[in-house]
KEKEDREN-953041 format. One line per field, with one value per residue (C-alpha): residue number from 1; residue in one letter; x, y, z. Coordinates in nm, 2 decimals. Example, Ala and Ser with C-alpha at 12.3 -4.5 7.8 and 13.67 -1.06 7.14 Angstrom:
timar 1,2 $
balo a,s $
east 1.23,1.37 $
north -0.45,-0.11 $
up 0.78,0.71 $
END
This chain:
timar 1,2,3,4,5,6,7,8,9,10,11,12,13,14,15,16,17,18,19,20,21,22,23,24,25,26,27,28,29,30,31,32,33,34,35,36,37,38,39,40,41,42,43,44,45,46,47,48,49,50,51,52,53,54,55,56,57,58,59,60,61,62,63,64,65,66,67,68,69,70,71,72,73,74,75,76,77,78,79,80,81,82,83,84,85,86,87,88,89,90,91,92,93,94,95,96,97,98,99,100,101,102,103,104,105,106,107,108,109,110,111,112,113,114,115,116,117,118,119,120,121,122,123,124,125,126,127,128,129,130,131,132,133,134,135,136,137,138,139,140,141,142,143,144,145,146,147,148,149,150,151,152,153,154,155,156,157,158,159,160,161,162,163,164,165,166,167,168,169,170,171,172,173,174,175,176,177,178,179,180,181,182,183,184,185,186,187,188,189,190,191,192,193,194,195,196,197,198,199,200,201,202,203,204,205,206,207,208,209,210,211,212,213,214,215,216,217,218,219,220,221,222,223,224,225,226,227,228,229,230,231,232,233,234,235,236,237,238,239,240,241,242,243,244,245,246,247,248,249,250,251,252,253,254,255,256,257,258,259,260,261,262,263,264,265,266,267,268,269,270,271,272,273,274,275,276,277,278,279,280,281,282,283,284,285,286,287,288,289,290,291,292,293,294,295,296,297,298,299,300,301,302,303,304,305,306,307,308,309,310,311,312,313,314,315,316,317,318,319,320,321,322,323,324,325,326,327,328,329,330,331,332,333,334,335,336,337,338,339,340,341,342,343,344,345,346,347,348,349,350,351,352,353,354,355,356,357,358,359,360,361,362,363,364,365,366,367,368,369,370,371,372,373,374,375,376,377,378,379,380,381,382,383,384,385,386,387,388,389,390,391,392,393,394,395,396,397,398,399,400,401,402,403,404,405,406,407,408,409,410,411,412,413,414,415,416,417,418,419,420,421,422,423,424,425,426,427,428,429,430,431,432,433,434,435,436,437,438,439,440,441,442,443,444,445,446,447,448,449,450,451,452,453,454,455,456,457,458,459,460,461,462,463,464,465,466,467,468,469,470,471,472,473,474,475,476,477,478,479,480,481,482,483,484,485,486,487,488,489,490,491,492,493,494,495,496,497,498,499,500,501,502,503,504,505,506,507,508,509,510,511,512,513,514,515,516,517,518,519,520,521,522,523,524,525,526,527,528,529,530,531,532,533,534,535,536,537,538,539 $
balo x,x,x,x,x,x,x,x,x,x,x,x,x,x,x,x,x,x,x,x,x,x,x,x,x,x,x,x,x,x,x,x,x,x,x,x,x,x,x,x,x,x,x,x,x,x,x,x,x,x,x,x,x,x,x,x,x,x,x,x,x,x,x,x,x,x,x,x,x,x,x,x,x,x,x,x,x,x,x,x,x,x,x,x,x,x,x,x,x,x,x,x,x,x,x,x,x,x,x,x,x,x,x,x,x,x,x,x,x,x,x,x,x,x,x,x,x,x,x,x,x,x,x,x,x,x,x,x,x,x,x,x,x,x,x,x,x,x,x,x,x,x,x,x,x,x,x,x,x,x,x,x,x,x,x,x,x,x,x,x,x,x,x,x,x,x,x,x,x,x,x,x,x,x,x,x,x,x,x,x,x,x,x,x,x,x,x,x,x,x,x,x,x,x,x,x,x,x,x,x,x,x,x,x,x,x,x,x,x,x,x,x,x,x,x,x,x,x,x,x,x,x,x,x,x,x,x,x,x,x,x,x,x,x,x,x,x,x,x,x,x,x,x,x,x,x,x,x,x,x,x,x,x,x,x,x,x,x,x,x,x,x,x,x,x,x,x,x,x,x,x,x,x,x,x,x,x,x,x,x,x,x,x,x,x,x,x,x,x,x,x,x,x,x,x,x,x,x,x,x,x,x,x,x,x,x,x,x,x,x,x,x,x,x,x,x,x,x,x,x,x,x,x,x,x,x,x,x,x,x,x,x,x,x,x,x,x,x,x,x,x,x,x,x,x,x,x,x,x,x,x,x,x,x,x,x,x,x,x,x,x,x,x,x,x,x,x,x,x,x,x,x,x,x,x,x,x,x,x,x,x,x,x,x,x,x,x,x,x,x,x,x,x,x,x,x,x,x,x,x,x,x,x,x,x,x,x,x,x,x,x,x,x,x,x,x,x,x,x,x,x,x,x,x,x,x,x,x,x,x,x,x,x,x,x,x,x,x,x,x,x,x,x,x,x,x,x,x,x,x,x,x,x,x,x,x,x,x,x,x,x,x,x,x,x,x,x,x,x,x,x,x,x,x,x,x,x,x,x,x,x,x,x,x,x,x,x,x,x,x,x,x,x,x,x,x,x,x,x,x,x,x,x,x,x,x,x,x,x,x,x,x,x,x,x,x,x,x,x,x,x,x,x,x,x,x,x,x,x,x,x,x,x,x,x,x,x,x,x $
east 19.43,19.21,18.93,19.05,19.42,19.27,19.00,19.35,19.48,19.17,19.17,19.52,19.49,19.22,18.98,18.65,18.76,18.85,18.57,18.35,18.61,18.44,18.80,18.78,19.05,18.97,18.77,18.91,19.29,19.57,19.55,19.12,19.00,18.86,18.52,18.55,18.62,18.39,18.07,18.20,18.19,17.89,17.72,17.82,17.51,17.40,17.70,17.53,17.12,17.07,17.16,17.05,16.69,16.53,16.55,16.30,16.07,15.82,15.75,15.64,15.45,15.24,15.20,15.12,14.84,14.69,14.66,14.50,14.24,14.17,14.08,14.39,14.39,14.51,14.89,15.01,15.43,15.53,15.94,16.19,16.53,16.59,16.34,16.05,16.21,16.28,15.89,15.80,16.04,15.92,15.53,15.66,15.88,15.74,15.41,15.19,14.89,14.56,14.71,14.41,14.68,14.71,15.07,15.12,15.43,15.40,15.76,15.64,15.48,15.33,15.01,14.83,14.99,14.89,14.54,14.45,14.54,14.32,14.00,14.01,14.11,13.88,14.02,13.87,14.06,14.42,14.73,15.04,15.38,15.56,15.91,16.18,16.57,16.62,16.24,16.22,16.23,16.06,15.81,15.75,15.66,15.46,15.27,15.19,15.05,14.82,14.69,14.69,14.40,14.22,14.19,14.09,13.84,13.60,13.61,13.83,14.12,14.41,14.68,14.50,14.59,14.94,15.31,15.64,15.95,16.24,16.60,16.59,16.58,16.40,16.17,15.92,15.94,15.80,15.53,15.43,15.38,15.17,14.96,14.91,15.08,14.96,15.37,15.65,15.96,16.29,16.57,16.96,17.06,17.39,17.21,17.19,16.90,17.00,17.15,16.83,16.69,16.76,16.64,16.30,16.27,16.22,16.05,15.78,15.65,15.70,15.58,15.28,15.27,15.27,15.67,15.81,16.14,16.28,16.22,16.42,16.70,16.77,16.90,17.11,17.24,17.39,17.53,17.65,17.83,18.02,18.07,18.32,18.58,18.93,18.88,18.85,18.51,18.38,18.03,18.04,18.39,18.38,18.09,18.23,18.56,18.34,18.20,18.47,18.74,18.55,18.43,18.80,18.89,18.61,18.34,18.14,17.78,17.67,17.40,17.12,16.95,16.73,16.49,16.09,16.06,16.40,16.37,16.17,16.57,16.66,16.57,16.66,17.01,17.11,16.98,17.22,17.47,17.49,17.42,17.71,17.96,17.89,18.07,18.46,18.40,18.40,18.13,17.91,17.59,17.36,17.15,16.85,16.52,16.71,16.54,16.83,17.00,17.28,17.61,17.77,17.52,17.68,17.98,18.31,18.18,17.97,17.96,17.68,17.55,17.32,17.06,16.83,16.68,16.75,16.50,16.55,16.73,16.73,16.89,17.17,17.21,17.22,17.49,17.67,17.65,17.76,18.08,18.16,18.12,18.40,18.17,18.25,17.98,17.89,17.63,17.35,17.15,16.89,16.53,16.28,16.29,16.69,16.60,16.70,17.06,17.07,17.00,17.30,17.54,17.48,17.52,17.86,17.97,17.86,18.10,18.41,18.33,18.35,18.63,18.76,18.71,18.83,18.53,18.30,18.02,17.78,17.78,17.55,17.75,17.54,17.19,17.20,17.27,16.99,16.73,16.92,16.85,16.48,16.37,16.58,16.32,16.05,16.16,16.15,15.81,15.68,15.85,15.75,15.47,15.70,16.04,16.40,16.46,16.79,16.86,16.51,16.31,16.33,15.98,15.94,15.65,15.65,15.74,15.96,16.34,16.63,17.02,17.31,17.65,17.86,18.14,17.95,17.88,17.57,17.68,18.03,18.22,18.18,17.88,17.52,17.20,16.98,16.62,16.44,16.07,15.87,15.57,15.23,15.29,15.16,15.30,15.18,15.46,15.77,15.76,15.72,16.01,16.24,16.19,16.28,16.63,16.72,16.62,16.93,17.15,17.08,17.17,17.40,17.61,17.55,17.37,17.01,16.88,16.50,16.43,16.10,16.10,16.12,16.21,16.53,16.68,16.74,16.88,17.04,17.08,17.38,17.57,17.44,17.57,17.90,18.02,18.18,18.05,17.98,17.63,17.40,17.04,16.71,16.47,16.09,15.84,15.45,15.15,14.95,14.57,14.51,14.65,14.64,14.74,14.96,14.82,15.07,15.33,15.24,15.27,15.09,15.19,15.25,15.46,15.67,15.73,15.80,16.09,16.25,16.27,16.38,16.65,16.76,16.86,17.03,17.27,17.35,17.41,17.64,17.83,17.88,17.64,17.51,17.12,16.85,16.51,16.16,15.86,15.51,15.22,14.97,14.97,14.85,14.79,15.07,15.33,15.56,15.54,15.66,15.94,16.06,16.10,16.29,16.54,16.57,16.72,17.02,17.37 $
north -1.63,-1.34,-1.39,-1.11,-1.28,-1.64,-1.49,-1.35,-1.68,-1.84,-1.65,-1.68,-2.05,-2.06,-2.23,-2.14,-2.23,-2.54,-2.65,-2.56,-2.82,-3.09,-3.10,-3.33,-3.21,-2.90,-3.05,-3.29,-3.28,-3.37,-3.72,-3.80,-4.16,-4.24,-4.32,-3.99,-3.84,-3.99,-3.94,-3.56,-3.54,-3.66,-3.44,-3.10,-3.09,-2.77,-2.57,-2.62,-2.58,-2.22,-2.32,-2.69,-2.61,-2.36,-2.70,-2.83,-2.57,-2.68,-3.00,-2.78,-2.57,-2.84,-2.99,-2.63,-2.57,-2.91,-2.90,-2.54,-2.69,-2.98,-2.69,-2.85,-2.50,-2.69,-2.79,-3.04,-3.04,-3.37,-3.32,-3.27,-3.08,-2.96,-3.12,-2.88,-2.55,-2.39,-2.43,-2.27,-1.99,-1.92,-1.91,-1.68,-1.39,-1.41,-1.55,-1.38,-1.13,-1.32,-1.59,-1.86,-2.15,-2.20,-2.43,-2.61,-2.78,-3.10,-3.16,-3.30,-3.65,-3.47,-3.64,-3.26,-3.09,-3.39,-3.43,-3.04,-3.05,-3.37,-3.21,-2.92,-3.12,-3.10,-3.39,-3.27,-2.99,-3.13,-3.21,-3.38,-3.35,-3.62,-3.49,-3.76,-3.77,-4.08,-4.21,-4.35,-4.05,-4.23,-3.89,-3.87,-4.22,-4.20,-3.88,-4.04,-4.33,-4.19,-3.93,-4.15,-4.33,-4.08,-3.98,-4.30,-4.36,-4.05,-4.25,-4.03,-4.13,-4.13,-4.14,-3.78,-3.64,-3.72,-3.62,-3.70,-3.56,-3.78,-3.88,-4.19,-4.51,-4.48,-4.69,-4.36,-4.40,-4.75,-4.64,-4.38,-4.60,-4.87,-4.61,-4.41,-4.09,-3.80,-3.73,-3.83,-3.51,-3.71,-3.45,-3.49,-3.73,-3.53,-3.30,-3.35,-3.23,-2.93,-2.79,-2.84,-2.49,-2.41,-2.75,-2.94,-2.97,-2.58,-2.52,-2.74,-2.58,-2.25,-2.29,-2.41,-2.07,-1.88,-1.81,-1.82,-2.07,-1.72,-1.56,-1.77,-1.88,-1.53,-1.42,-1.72,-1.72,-1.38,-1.49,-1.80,-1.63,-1.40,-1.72,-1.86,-1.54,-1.64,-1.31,-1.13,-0.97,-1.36,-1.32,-1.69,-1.75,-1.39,-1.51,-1.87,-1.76,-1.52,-1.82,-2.07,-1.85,-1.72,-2.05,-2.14,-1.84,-1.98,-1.75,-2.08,-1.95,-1.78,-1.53,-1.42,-1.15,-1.05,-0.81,-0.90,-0.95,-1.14,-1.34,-1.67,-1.76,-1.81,-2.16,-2.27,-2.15,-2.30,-2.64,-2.61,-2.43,-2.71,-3.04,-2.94,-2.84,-2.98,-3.32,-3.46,-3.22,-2.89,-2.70,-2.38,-2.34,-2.06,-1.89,-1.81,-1.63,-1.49,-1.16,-0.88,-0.80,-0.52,-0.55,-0.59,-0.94,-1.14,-1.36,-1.38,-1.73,-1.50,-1.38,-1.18,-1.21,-0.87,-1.00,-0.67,-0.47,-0.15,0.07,-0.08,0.12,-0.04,-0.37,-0.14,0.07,-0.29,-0.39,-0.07,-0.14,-0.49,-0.36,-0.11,-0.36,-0.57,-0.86,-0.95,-0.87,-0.95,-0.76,-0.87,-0.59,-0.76,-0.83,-1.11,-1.07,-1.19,-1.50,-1.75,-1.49,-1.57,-1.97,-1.99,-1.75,-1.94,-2.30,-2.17,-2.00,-2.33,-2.53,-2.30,-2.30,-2.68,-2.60,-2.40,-2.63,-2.90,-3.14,-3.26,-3.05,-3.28,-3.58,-3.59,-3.92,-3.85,-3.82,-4.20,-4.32,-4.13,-4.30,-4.60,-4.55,-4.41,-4.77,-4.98,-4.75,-4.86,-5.23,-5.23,-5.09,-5.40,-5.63,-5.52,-5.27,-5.02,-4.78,-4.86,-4.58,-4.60,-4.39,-4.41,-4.11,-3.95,-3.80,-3.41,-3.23,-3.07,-3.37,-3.66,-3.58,-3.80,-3.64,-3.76,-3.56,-3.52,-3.28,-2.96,-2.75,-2.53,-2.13,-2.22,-1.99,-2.12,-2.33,-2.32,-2.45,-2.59,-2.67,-3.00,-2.96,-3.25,-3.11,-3.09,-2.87,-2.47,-2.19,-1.95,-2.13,-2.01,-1.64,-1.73,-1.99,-1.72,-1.50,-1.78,-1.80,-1.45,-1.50,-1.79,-1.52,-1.31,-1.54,-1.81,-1.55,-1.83,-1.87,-2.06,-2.21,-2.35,-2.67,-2.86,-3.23,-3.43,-3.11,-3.01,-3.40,-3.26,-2.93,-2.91,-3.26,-3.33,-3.07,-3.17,-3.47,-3.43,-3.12,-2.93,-3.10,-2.77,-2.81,-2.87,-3.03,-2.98,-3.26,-3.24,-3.45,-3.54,-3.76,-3.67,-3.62,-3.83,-4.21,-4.18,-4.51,-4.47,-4.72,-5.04,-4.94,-5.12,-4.79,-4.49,-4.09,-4.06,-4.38,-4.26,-3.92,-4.02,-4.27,-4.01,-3.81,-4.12,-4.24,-3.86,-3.89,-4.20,-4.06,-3.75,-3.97,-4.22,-3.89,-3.78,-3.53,-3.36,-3.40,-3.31,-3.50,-3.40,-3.55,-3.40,-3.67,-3.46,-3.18,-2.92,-2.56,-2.40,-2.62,-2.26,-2.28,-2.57,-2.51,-2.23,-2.41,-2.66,-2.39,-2.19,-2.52,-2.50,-2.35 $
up 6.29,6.21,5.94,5.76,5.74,5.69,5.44,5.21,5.26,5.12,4.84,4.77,4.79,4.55,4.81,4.59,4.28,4.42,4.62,4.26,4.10,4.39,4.55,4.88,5.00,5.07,5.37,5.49,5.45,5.11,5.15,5.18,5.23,4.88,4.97,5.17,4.91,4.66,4.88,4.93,4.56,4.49,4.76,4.54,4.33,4.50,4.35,3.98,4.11,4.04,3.66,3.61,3.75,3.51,3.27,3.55,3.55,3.28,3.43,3.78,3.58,3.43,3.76,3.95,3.65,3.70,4.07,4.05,3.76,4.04,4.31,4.53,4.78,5.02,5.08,5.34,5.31,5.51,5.57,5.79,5.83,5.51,5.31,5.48,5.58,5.30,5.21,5.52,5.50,5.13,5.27,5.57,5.36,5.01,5.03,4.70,4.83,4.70,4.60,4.69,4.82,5.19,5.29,5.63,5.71,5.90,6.02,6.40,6.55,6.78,6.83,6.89,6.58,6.39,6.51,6.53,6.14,6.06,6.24,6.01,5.72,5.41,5.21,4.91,4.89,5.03,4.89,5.08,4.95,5.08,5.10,5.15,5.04,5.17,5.08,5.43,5.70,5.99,6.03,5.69,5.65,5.98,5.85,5.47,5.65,5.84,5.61,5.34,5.53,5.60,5.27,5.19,5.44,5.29,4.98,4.77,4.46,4.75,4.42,4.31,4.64,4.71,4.54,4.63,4.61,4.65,4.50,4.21,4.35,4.71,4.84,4.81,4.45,4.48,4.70,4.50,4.17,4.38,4.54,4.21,4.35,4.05,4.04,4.17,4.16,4.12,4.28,4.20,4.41,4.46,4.64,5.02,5.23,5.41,5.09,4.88,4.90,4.54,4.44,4.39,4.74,4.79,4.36,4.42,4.72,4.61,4.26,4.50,4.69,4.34,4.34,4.00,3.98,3.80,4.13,4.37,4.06,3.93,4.24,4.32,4.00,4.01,4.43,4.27,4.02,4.28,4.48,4.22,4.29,4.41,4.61,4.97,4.82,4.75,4.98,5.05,5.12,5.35,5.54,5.55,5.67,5.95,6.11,6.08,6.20,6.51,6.61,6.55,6.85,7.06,6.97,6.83,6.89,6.61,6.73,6.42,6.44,6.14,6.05,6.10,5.75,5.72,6.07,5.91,5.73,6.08,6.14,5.79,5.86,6.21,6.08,5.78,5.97,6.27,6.12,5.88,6.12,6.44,6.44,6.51,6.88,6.68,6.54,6.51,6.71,6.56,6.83,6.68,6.82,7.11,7.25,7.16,7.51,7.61,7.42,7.77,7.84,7.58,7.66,7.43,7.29,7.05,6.70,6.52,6.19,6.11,5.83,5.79,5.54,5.42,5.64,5.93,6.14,6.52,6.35,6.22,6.55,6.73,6.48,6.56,6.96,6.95,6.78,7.01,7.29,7.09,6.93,6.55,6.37,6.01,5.82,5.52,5.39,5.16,5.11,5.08,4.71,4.68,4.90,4.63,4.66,5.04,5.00,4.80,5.01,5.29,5.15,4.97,5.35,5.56,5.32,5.32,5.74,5.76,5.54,5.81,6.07,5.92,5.91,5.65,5.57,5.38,5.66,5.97,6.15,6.53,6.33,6.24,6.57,6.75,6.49,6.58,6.93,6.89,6.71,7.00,7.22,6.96,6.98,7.34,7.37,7.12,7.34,7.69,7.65,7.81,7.72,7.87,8.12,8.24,8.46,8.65,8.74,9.07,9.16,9.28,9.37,9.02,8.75,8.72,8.70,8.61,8.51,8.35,8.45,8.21,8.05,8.11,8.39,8.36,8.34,8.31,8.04,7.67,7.77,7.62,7.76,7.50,7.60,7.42,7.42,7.36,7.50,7.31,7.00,7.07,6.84,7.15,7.37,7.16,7.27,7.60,7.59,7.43,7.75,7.97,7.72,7.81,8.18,8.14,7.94,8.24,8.49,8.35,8.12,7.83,7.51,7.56,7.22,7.19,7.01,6.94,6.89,6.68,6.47,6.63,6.53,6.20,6.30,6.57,6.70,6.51,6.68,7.01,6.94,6.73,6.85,7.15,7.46,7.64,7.60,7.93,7.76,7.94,7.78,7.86,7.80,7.86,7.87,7.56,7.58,7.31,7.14,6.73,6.62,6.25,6.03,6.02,6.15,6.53,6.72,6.79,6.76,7.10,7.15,6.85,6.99,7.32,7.17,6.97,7.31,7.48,7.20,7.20,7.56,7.56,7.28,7.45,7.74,7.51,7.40,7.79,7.76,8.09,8.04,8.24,8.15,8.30,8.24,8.36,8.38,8.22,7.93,8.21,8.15,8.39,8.15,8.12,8.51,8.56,8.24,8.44,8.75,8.55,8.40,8.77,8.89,8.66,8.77 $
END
């Protein structure tokens, strides 16, 4: 069916107005299991945000005032998935010019990320948010530990330093009131991660970075408003019914290309877009930092959404290309300012697609079982002093190599190559990778997508997982240069990086994944050499 027929059926069916009344059904079928149902229900929280959080706004204010009195320039975000990236997209497209706060988002175990932010640290000055749903995020945890102690070790009030932001209930709330946390930000627990943009997850931070709640709620507000229209001209339910009904076709990978000043939404949309949608085999993969090629390079497993602003006129001319080649595209003219608009649109548009797709938007099923995988690699280290590699490595002149066939063929049609880097964290490295993902378009004909661990496990990884199994995984590892142990928790940095990577690959491999793991012995200089090597022996 054609989104322009489905989205008349949508509104003819009343589809918005019922998923605002928290109907199950309208994701997962008449006749819903009741606890199903009920944990669908009580994941809708999101739909009401733009208007219950202005009664929250005093309570960030106080806190914003006193953390400027206490010269706090410094802000440490530790999240991940959901929990972190709205923060850092609010730093990258509204950030306030002079405003004297600086925010870094720690969402990595990356031993060099994590010790390149500790050397310039000036604890005096520092403030971690420890950002937690769940209160028990094995990163976050790992992260609060360690800075924790070195705030401590220069002597310093650790309680004055530290926030958290949580649901009721956790076990962060505990260990915030035993280590004297200055406040603890209790979120609506019916509010899952992904979809927490609008929330206290993405006000705190900004009120942080000098954003006014008014700025980001206004705007969504107003989108949330003309989300509740039983109509074709419903933004959410058009753009919903967009993705759903081309990934429906076959054209499941979701191609975003933004304007400079628009292209930091990108990453916050493909993890809520994939963890959302990518389970029960089906799903839609955004493809996100891909250099823009020739209408004619793209294969029919595409679909284009146009996010650009008003004056940028090669991002409409590309728009206009793409259709004449005979790709759907989708266009949103906007600017930073209606950010808190976009958060919403995009939230309402990721439900109707699950809607569409017939899956639950608001689970993540595959996430849990590659944690559950990472702490068997964990347990196994304890026990032996060593990981569970199974298969073994095979040695080449370049790195160790070890693959899994399974249900995808690299360069086949519909297929996607999605490269895992575990290597040690360097911004410079991502520009460099994205040429390598349009040397793959070239060659292969398919989509190429870029994640870093342990980031991309609450993004992506759920789709990896639960969706289509067309996807061929390239995993790379290294030795790190350095050992930072994390204070009681019996492992180091580097051990638990190295287990995520590990427990990554032996879910893939459970799912009948086709994986391709390298491993380089040392963190060497000519790493995008040897990458490239890597990628030129696919198809």
């Amino acid at each position: 069916m054609s989104p322009d027929t489905l989205l008349s059926d949508y509104a003819t069916a009343r589809v918005a107005s019922r998923i605002w009344a928290r109907d199950p059904s309208v994701f997962v079928g008449p006749e819903p299991d009741p606890a199903v149902a009920d944990a669908i229900g009580n994941r809708l929280g999101w739909l009401e945000a733009p208007t219950t959080m202005p009664s929250r706004a005093a309570e960030i204010e106080q806190f914003r005032r006193a953390v400027a009195d206490d010269g706090l320039t410094d802000i440490f975000l530790l999240g991940m998935g959901g929990s972190s990236l709205c923060a850092e997209v609010l730093r990258d497209t509204m950030s306030v010019p002079g405003h004297p706060v600086r925010l870094t988002v720690l969402d990595t175990t990356d031993e060099h990320a994590v010790r390149t932010v500790a050397d310039a640290l000036v604890p005096e000055k520092a403030l971690f948010l420890v950002a937690s749903k769940s209160g028990t995020t094995v990163e976050v945890t790992s992260l609060e530990r360690y800075f924790r102690a070195l705030v401590a070790g220069r002597g310093l009030p650790v309680g004055r330093h530290f926030v958290a932001i949580t649901d009721p209930g956790t076990e962060l709330v505990t260990h915030a009131a035993n280590e004297n946390y200055r406040h603890v930000f209790l979120n609506p627990a019916d509010i899952g991660g992904r979809y927490s943009a609008l929330s206290l997850f993405g006000l705190v931070p900004a009120a942080l970075l000098g954003i006014s709640e008014g700025t980001l709620l206004a705007p969504a507000q107003e989108m949330a408003a003309a989300c509740r229209q039983d109509s074709p001209v419903n933004p959410g339910l058009r753009l919903g019914v967009f993705m759903g009904a081309n990934a429906a076709a076959g054209r499941d990978k979701l191609t975003l290309l933004a304007s400079p000043a628009l292209a930091p939404l990108g990453p916050w949309i493909e993890q809520l877009v994939a963890e959302s949608t990518g389970k029960q085999g089906r799903g839609i993969l955004p493809v996100v930092g891909e250099p823009l090629g020739l209408p004619s390079g793209y294969g029919a497993d595409r679909a284009f959404v146009i996010i650009s602003t008003a004056d940028d006129d090669a991002m409409q001319a590309a728009a206009d290309n793409l259709e004449i080649a005979g790709h759907p595209v989708f266009r949103i003219q906007t600017t930073p300012e209606m950010l808190g608009a976009e958060f919403f649109r995009w939230e309402f548009a990721t439900a109707v697609a699950g809607a569409v797709l017939g899956v639950n938007p608001f689970d993540e099923p595959d996430v849990r079982g590659a944690k559950a995988r990472t702490q068997m690699q964990l347990a196994a280290y304890r026990e032996k002093g060593g990981f569970t590699i199974d298969p073994p490595f095979e040695e080449t002149p370049f790195y160790h190599r070890r693959v899994h066939e399974g249900g995808a063929r690299p360069g086949a049609p519909g297929t996607y190559v999605a490269i895992l880097d575990y290597l040690p964290a360097d911004p410079t490295r991502t520009e460099a990778v994205n040429r390598l993902r349009a040397s793959i378009r070239a060659r292969l004909g398919v989509a190429a997508t870029h994640g870093i661990g342990p980031r991309y496990l609450h993004s992506t990884g759920q789709y990896h997982k639960g969706g289509p199994n067309t996807g061929v995984f390239v995993l790379v590892t290294s030795a790190d240069a350095t050992d930072t142990e994390v204070p009681g928790a019996g492992y180091t940095f580097s051990t638990l990086k190295r287990a995520q990577a590990l427990g990554d690959f032996d879910a893939l491999v459970a799912g009948g994944r086709t994986v391709v793991h390298c491993h380089f012995d040392t963190p060497s200089a000519d790493v995008l050499t040897r990458l490239e090597h890597v990628l030129s022996t696919l198809g």
